[in-house]
N, C-alpha and C positions, 0 to 999 in steps of 0.2 A: 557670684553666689546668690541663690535667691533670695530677697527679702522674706523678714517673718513682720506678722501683725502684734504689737503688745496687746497687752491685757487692756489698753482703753481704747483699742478699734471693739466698737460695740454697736450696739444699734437702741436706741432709746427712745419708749414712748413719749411721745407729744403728743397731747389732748386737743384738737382745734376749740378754741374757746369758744363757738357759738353754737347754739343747742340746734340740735337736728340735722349737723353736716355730719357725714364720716369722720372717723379718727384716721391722720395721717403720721406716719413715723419718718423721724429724722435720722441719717446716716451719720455717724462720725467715725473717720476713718483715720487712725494714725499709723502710718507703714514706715515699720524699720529696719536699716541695711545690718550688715555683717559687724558691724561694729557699735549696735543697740541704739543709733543714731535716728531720729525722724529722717525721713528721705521725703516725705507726700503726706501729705494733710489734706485733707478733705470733709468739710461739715455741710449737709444741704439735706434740703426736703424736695421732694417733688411729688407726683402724680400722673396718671396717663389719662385721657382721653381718645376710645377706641372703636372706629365704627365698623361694624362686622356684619356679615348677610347671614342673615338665619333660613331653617330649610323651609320656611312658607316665601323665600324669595325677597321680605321686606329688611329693611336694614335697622338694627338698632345702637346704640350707643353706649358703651361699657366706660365705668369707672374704673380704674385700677390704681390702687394704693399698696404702698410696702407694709408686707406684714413684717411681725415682732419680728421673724426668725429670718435674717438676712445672711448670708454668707458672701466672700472676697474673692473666693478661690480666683489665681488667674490676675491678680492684680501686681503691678512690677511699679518699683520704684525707678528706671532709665536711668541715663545716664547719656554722655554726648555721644556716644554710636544707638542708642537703643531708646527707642519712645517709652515715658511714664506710662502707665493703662492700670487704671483702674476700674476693676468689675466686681459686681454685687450680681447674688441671685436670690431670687424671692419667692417667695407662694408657691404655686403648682406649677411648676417648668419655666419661669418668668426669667430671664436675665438680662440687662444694662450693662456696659462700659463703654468710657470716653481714655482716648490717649490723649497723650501732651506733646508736642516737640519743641525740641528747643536751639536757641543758637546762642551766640556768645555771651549774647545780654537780653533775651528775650525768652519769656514762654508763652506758649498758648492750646486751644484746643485745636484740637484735629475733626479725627473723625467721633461721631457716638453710632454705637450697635446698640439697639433694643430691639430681646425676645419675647415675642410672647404667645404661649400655648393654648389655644382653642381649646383642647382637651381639660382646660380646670372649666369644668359645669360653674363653678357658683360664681364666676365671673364672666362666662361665656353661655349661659342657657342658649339651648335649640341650635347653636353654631352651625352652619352649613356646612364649613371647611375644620375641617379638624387635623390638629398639630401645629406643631411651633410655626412661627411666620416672624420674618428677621426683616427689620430695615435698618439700613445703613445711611446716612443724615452727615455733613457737615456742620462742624459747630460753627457759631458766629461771633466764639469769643476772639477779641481781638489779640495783638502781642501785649503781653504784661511785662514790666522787670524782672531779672529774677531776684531780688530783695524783696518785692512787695507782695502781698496778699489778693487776691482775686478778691472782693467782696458785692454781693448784689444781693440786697435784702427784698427788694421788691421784687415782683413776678416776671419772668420771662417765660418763652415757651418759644417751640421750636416744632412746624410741622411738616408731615411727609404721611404719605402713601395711607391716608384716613386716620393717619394716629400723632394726636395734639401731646405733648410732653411739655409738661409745667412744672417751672421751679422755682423755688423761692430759701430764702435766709441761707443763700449759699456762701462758703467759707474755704475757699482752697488754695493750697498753696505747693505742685507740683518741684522737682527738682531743689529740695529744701537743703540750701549751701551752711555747711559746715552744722549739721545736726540742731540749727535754732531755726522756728518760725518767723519770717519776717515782721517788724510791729510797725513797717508803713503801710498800705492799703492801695489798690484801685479799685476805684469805685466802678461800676458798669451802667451804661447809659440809662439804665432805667433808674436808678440809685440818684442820678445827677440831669434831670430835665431841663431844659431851656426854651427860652420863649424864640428866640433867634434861629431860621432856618439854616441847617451847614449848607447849602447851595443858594443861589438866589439866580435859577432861572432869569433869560429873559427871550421876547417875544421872537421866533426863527422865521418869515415867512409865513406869516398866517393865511391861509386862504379868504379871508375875508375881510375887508379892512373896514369893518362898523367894529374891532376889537379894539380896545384900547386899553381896557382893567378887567383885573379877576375880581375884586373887592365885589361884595354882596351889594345888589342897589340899598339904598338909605328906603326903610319903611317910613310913611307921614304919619300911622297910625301903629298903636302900642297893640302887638299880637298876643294871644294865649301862646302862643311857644314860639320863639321869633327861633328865625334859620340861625342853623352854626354857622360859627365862625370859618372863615377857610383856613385851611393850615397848608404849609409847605414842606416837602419830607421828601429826602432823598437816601441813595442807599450809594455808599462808595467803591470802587475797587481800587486800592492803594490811597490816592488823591483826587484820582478822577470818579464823576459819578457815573453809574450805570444805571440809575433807575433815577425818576423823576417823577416826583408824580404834587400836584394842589388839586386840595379839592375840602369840601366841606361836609359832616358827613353825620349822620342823625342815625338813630337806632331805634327804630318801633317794636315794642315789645309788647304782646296783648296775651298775655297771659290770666291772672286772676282779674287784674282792670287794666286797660290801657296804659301803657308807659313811652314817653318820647325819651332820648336820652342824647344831648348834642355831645358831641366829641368835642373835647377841647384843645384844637390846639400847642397850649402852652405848658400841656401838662401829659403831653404824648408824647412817646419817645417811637423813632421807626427804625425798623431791623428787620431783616430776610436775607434772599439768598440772589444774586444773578446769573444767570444761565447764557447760552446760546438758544436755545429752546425752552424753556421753563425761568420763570424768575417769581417771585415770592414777597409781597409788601406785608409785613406786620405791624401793626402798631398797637400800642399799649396805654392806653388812657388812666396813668394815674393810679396802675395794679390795682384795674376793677374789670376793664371792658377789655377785651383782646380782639382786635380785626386783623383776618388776613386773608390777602387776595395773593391766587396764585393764577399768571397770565403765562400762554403756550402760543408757540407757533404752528400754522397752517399752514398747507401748503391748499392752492388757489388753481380752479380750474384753466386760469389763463395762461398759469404755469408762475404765477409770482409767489408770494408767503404774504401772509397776513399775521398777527400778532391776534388775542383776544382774551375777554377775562374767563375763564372757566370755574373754577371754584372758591367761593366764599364761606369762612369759617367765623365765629362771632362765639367768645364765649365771656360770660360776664361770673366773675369772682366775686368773695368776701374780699376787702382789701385790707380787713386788720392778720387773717391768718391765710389766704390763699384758697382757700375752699371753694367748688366750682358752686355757683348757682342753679344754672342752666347754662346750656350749649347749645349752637346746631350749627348745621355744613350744605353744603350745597357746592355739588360737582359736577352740574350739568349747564353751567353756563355756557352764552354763547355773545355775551356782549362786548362792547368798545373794541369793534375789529376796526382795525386800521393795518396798513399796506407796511410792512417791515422796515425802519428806518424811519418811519414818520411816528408824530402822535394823536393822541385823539383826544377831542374838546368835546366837551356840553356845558354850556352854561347855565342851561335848564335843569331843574329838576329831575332828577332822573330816581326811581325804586327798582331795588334786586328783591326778590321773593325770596329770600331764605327756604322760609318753610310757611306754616300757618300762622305760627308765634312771632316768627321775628321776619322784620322787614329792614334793611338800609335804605334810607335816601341822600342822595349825593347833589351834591352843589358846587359849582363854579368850578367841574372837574376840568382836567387836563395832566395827561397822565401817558409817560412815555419809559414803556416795559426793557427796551432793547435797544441796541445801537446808539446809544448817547453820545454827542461830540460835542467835547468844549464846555460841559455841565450846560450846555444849553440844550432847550426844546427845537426838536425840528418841524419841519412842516405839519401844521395840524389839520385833520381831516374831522371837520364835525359834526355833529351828530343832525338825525332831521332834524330832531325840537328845534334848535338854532337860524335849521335856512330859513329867513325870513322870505328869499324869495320866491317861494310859493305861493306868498301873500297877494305878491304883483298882481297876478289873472286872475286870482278873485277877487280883489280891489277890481282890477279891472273891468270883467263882466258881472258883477255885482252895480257896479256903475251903469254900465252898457244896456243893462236891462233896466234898471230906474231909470234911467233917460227915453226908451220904446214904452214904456210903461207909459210914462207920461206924454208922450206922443200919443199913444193910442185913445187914452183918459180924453185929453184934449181934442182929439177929432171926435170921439164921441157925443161929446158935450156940444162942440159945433156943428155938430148935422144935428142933434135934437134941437135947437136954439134956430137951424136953418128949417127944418122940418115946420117945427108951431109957425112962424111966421106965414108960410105959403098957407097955412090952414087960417088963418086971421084975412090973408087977405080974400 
């Protein structure tokens, strides 16, 4: 029998407390089966971040927030043959839902669909493309109990195909056994940070053996902004990892006045996606700063594949209510290519241009998208900054020529010193 929604699945305004961002509204969903029972609970707020090409060809960046008037239709309480799915629709053609699956003692997410309609002007002014545009996203939540509560008060987001999706004070609790909501909790990685890397890489064949540490050298002298820290972040499949990546990582913002901003470490949390061809690093600084790099494979005129970063997304929130600041993206990358199966190093400083506003600069990278074995780093290929041995030959002929130099200087000197004499005598 289909579920119905009681009278307290409603949608209720939330004011962001700070002056001058948008208002954003929070969802609460209680869905009940045939027998007036909760089945699925669900409390959370989000927002979309959307970039879209307008008809002068340039691209701009839309906001999207849920308006007051939210509807459910289409949302199913499951069961052990049939996935939970919960969907809301909103604003002008806009629609969201996430299923659940479950097995004996677990639940979790699936997949998420979000819609959203060109056709609403006062969200999409000048649009190129006009009508609905659907992507379809993997979630990252992990397996939960089914006694306990999903909870993640702090910010995550989740990206795909130009469109950032951000959530926060989320509350759900799918497949709800014998008509009571759970009152234990899991917390979600961003809820629970730690200073302790889950992997602890170590060094696979380095192509160069002046390596020996990733650690930042010791400055003798106290800088206006000293380099971040490095951090170490991995992303798992089951127990094993498939992504690997250290590296250190500063954020240049020049907006009203210049702004550095170091990443911290100990106060990051990393999550994405891993692919065969596509994989995806996010990280979350502290539900303020969101980075994410998403790396593709090539295929190589020699006929082998290459790995590379393509697109960088940076968006920096209020972190007491979630409200974006600023944002930007960048899709046209073409860096840290390395050969399929290996990784790539720079221990130099390296800057991605975002845009005009925002710049990253990276430190003591080393960073391995694909093919991970053993949670170790494999063979790494690094960057020019690093070959020292370019230095050689001009060391060398830098030398070579002070030394003809001085030869030539000093014959000089002895034929004028030979010359006066013959003229004395």
């Amino acid at each position: 029998m289909e579920p119905r929604c009681s009278s307290s699945c409603l949608v209720f305004f939330l004011l962001l407390g700070a002056s001058g961002f948008s208002q954003s509204y929070a969802v609460e969903v209680d869905l009940k089966d045939a027998s007036n029972a909760t089945c699925l609970y669900a409390n959370w707020m989000m927002r979309f971040l959307i970039k879209y090409e307008t008809n002068s060809s340039d691209y701009k960046t839309t906001t999207l927030n849920l308006s007051s008037s939210v509807t459910h239709n289409g949302s199913v309480c499951g069961n052990d043959t049939q996935a939970a799915f919960v969907a809301i629709q909103f604003g002008g053609g806009h629609s969201w839902g996430i299923n659940f699956t479950k097995t004996n003692e677990t639940y979790q997410g699936d997949l998420i669909t979000f819609t959203y309609n060109t056709n609403d002007t006062a969200a999409f002014p000048d649009a190129k493309r006009k009508g609905p545009v659907t992507i379809v996203v993997k979630d990252t939540m992990g397996p939960v109990q089914l006694n306990k509560v999903f909870v993640c008060h702090n910010t995550d987001f989740i990206e795909a195909e130009n469109v950032t999706q951000i959530f926060w004070n989320v509350t759900l609790q799918p497949f709800v056994q014998n008509g009571t909501i759970g009152k234990k909790e899991f917390r979600c990685r961003a809820d629970t940070p730690t200073s302790a890397p889950t992997v602890t890489p170590t060094i696979a064949n380095v192509t160069t053996a002046s390596i020996t540490t990733l650690s930042p050298a010791p400055t003798t002298a106290p800088k206006p902004v000293e380099n971040p820290e490095t951090g170490n972040y991995s992303l798992k499949n089951g127990n094993t990892a498939c992504l690997l990546a250290i590296v250190g990582l500063q954020l240049n913002v020049s907006q009203d006045k210049p702004l550095l901003i170091n990443i911290n470490p100990k106060t990051t949390t990393a999550d994405g996606t891993c692919g065969n061809r596509t994989a995806t690093l996010k990280l979350n600084d502290g539900n303020s700063t969101l980075i994410g790099f998403t790396f593709v494979v090539k295929n190589t005129s020699e006929g082998g594949q290459k790995f590379y970063l393509k697109e960088v997304n940076v968006t920096l929130l209020n972190h007491l209510n979630g409200s974006v600041i600023s944002n930007a993206g960048n899709n046209n990358f073409s860096e840290w290519d390395a050969f399929l199966g290996s990784s790539y190093m720079c221990r130099k400083e390296q800057t991605l241009e975002i845009n005009e506003e925002f710049q990253i600069h990276t430190f003591n990278l080393w960073i391995q998208p694909f093919l991970v074995k053993a949670n170790k780093f494999s063979t790494a290929q690094e960057c020019s900054l690093d070959d020292d041995s370019i230095l050689i030959p001009i060391v060398v002929g830098a030398a070579l020529a002070g030394l003809i130099a001085i030869i030539v200087i000093a014959y000089i000197i002895g034929r004028r010193k030979s010359y006066a004499g013959y003229q004395t005598l």
